[in-house]
N, C-alpha and C positions, 0 to 999 in steps of 0.2 A: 454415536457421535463422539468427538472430541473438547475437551474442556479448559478452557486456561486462565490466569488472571495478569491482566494487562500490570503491571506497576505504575511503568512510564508510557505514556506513547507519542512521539510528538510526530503529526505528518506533515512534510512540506510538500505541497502541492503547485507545480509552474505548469506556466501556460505555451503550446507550441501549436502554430498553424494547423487545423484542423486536416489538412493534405500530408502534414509531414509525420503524423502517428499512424495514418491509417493502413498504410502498408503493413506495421507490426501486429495488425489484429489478424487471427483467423477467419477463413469463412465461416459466417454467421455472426459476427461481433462485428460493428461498427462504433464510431468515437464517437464519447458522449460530449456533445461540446458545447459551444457557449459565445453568440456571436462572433461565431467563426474560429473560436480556439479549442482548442481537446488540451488534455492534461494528464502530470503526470505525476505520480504521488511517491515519495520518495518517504516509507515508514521507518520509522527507528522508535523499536518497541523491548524493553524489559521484561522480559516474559517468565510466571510463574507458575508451577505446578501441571504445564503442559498434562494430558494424560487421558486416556478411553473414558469416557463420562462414567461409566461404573465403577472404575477404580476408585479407592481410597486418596485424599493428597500425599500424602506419603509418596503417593508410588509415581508423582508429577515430576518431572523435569524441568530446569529453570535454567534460561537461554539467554543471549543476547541476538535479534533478527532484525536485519536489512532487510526490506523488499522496497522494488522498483515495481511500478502498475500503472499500468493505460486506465482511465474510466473509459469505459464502453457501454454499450446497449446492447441486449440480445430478447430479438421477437421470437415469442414462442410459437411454437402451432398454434394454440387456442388463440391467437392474436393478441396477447398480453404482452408488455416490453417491462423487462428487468431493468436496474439499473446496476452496474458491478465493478467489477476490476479483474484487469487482466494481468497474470503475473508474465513481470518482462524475465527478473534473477531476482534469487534471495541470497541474502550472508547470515551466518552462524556462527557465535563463535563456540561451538560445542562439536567435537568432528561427530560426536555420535549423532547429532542432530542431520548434521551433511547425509548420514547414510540411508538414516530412517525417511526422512524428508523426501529424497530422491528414489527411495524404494517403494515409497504409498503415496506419492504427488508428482505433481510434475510442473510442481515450482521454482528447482533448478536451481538446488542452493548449493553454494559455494563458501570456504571457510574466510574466516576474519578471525580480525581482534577488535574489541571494543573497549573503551574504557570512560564512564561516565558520572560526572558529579553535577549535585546538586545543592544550592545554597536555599534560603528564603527567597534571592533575589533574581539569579540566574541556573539556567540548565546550557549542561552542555554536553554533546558527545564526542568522541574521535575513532571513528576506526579506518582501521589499514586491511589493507587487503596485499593480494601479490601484485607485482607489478600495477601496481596502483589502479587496480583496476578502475575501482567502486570507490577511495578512499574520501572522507568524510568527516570535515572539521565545523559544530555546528555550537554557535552559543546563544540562547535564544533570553529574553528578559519575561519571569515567572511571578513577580509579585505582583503583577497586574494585568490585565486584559488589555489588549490592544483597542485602540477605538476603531480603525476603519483597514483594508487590506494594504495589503503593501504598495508603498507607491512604483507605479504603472502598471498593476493589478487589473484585468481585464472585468474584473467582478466592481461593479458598482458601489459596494456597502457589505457588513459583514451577515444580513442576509439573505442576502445572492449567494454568498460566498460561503457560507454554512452547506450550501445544497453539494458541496464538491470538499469537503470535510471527510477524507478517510477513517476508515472502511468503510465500506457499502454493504448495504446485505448480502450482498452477493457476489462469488470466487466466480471465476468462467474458465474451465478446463476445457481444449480443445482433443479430443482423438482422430487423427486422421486418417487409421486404418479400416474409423468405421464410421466415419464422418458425423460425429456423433458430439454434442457440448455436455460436458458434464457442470452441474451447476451445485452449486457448495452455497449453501447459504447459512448465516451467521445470528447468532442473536447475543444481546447486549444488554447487561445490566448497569443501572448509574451512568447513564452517555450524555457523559454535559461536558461539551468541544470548549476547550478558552481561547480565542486568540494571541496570540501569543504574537510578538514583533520579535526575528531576528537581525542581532546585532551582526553576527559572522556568520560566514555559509562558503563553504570548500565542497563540491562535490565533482570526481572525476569522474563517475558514470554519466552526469550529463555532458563530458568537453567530447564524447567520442560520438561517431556518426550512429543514428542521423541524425543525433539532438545539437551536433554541433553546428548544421546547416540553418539555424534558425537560433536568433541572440534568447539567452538564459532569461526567461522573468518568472520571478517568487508571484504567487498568486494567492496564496495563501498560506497560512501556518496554524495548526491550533493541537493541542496538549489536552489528551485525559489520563487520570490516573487515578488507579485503585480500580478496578471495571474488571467486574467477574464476562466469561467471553465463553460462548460454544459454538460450536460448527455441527452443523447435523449432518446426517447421511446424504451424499452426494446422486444427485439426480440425474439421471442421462438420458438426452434428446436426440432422436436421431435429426440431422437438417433435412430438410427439404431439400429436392434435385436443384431446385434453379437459387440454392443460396448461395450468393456469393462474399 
């Protein structure tokens, strides 16, 4: 397994017509949704001491990561349904992290710059990307919980909206040379979500298709920090002939 510790992580989670994610899922992953919306979680996490669970800290790596994620469903044979994320791209600003990442995953990281402050009062990030791909200007308010989702939030109250609170236990890797979902599941120490209200919100990975075809809404937002994190050994399912 792999081991890290969160610092910062704040996910913002928007809502898009249940018909308009589901083309970006594999077969065997369908969108987890929510009268009638799927979503899509956009993390921005400070990451410390990355490293193989049996390494010393010492020998951890410490990042700055974008990741873009579908929630989705995945029924297994035994007839159990997961609940997860699917990765769309991730950002890095570490190129060593770009090589490794993309050599033992297939989360399709891309390089960046990040640069992030924090007061008592507000958090904020900014990264750039190349041609703007992914770029990302976010200031969110930290000295207090938010009372309720953002307005025009498809979530009722914040717990409905807690249930779509990134990360999930669970990664959803597709192979398609052997049709087969590889499943990553995560566990978590100290996981207590804040809502958090943001004040600004810049992001150019949602203005390009197909998120452009369906108007932008925040759904939610919520910040943990200091959360020791590990990923276990990744599990592989072959699908069934008629999954589609």
């Amino acid at each position: 397994g792999v081991t890290a510790f969160f610092r910062h992580s704040l996910v913002l989670t928007f809502a898009y017509p249940e018909e308009l994610l589901a083309p970006l899922l594999p077969p065997g992953l369908s969108v987890d949704s929510y009268d009638g919306y799927g979503f899509v979680a956009v993390a921005l996490v400070q990451t410390e001491g990355l490293r193989p669970t049996r390494l010393p800290r010492w020998f951890g790596r410490d990042f700055f990561l974008a990741g873009y994620r579908v929630f989705a469903r995945f029924r297994r044979r035994d007839g159990r349904t997961l609940r997860g994320l699917r990765i769309l791209q991730s950002y890095t600003d570490r190129r060593s992290m770009v090589w490794t990442g993309n050599l033992f995953t297939g989360y399709r990281y891309r390089r960046c710059r990040a640069s992030f402050a924090r007061t008592d009062r507000e958090l904020s990030w900014t990264v750039t990307t190349q041609d703007a791909e992914a770029d990302v200007a976010v200031t969110a308010r930290v000295d207090r919980p938010a009372e309720r989702p953002p307005e025009g939030s498809p979530f009722p109250d914040l717990q409905v909206a807690r249930r779509f609170a990134g990360p999930l236990p669970h990664t959803f890797g597709y192979d398609p040379a052997s049709r087969s979902m590889v499943v990553v599941q995560g566990q978590r120490d100290r996981w207590q979500p804040m809502p958090v209200q943001v004040q600004d919100l810049r992001c150019t990975f949602l203005s390009r298709p197909p998120f452009d075809g369906a108007p932008r809404q925040l759904a939610n937002a919520f910040l943990v920090e200091d959360v020791p994190y590990r990923w276990l050994r990744g599990e592989v399912e072959p699908l069934p002939d008629d999954a589609s």
